[in-house]
C-alpha positions, 0 to 999 in steps of 0.5 A, a space after each residue: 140260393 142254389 148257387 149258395 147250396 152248389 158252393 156248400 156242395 162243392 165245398 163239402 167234396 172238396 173236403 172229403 176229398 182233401 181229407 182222403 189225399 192227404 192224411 192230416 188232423 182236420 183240427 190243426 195244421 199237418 206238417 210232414 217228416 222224413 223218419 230216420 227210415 227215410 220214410 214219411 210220416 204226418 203230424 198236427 201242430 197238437 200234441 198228437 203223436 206221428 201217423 205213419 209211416 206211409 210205407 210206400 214213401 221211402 227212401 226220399 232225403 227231402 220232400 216238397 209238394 207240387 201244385 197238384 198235391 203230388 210228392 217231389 222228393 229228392 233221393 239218396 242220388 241226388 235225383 228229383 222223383 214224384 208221387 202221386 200221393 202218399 198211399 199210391 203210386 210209386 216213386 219216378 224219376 224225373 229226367 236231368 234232375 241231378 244233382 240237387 240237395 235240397 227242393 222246394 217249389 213256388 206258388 207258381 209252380 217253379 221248382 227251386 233246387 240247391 245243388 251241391 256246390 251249393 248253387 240255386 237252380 230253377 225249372 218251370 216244370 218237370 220237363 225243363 232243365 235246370 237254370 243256374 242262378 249265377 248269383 251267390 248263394 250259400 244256402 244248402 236248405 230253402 223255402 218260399 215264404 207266402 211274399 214270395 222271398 226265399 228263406 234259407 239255411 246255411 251250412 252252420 244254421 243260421 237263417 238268411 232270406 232272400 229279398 226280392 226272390 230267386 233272383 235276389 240277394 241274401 241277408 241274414 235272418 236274425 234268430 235267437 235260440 236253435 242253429 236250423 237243420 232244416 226249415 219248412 214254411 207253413 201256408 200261413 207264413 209259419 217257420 217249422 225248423 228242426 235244430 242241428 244236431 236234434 230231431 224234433 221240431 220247433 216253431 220260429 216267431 219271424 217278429 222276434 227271431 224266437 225260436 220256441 220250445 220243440 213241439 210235443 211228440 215231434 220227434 224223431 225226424 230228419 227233414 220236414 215240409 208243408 203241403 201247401 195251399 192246396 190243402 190249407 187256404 191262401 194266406 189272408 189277414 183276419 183271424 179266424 177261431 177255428 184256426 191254428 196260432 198265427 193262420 188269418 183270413 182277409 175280410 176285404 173282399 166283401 165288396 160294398 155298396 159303390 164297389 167298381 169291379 175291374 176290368 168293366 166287369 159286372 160288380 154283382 157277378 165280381 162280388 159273387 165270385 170272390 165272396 164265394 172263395 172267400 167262403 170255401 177257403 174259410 170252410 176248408 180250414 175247419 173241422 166238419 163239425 166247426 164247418 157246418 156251425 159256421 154256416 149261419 145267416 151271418 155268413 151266408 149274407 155275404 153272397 147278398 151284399 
């Protein structure tokens, strides 16, 4: 029982903390924008209206977001440039990062850039330089879909994906409505995108190739992007209530009776462990309110299986 109460414990701060990191609506899903002032704003999926603008966040082109829950922007020169966050710290630099268009980074941590000709290029942190990826690419917007394969846009719109990642070849992404300016990948798999010639944003069904209506109160933005699962939980399958359309949660890593842990591991510290994330990232995905509803004899079973 007191490792349950450490687990709600580090749950709760780890919200608290998130929620003062980044300025979101802990009741739907946040995207963010760039703003025709180039500076960022943050909106839920709701039909609230934008937050911001965070005056310390100009003037970047293009946003992505880091492993640590830091800003990697791309400036007017073409430049790479991090941030610690949206309400401190300043705007630097990163070393031979020129000349990139457009930056989006992998559940791994690389940096995936598209450079002006327009060439894919990656770099495994910061510190490295860029690699070119020989291989044809004419994508001038990218993002990374949670199976790791690349989603694209083209310099009419239209939509490719790139089966088997960065190192793969692109086909095209069938799509019914809107030519794409530019696209964002929620955590969940979700398809942001902003149409050509608009400002608002839309909602693609990847099933369908759908582009849906413009979202309420989503204009008026340039570029948008996702903060990543450092501030939404891992895509997992089984839905949950409380959670925006289309986010689901895995149910199977509830071990039952016979479960052979990997490895020679001890099946009953494996479990333990495993049920515990599958708890904090079930807790994380609800509001403060929902969270503590949620925290019943029902749930609190798993730790007992």
């Amino acid at each position: 029982m007191v490792r349950i109460w450490f687990l709600l414990a580090a749950v709760l701060q780890a919200q608290a903390h998130n929620s003062g990191r980044f300025p979101r609506d802990i009741d739907g899903l946040v995207f963010v924008g760039t703003g025709v002032d180039e500076k960022l704003y943050t909106k839920s999926y709701s039909d609230k209206k934008w937050d911001g603008p965070f005056d310390t966040t100009c003037c970047m082109v293009r946003i992505a977001f880091m492993q640590d829950g830091s800003l990697l922007g791309v400036g007017e020169d073409q430049l790479l440039y991090t941030k610690t966050s949206f309400d401190s710290g300043s705007w630097e630099v990163v070393e031979d990062s020129c000349c990139i268009q457009d930056v989006t980074v992998k559940h791994d941590g690389t940096i995936i850039g598209i450079s002006n000709e327009p060439k894919l290029m990656s770099r495994t942190d910061l510190s490295r330089q860029w690699t070119t990826i020989l291989k044809f690419n004419d994508a001038i917007r990218i993002d990374v879909l949670p199976d790791d394969n690349l989603l694209g846009v083209t310099a009419d719109g239209e939509l490719k994906r790139r089966e088997g990642g960065i190192f793969g070849n692109w086909v095209w992404e069938k799509t019914v409505g809107m030519k794409a300016e530019d696209i964002s990948i929620q955590p969940d798999g979700t398809v942001l995108g902003i149409e050509k010639g608009g400002c608002g944003v839309h909602v693609l069904d990847l099933e369908t190739g759908v582009w849906g209506e413009e979202l309420p109160e989503s204009q008026c933005v340039t570029a948008i992007a996702s903060p990543g699962n450092l501030i939404f939980p891992v895509l997992m399958e089984n839905t949950v209530t409380d959670a925006p359309p289309n986010v689901s949660f895995r149910s199977d890593l509830r071990c039952g009776a016979g479960y052979v842990a990997p490895n020679g591991a001890d099946p009953a510290e494996y479990c333990l462990l495993f049920n515990g994330l599958y708890m904090v990232a079930i807790l994380l995905s609800m509001s403060k309110k929902t969270m503590l509803e949620h925290l019943t004899l029902e749930y609190l079973t798993i730790f007992f299986r």
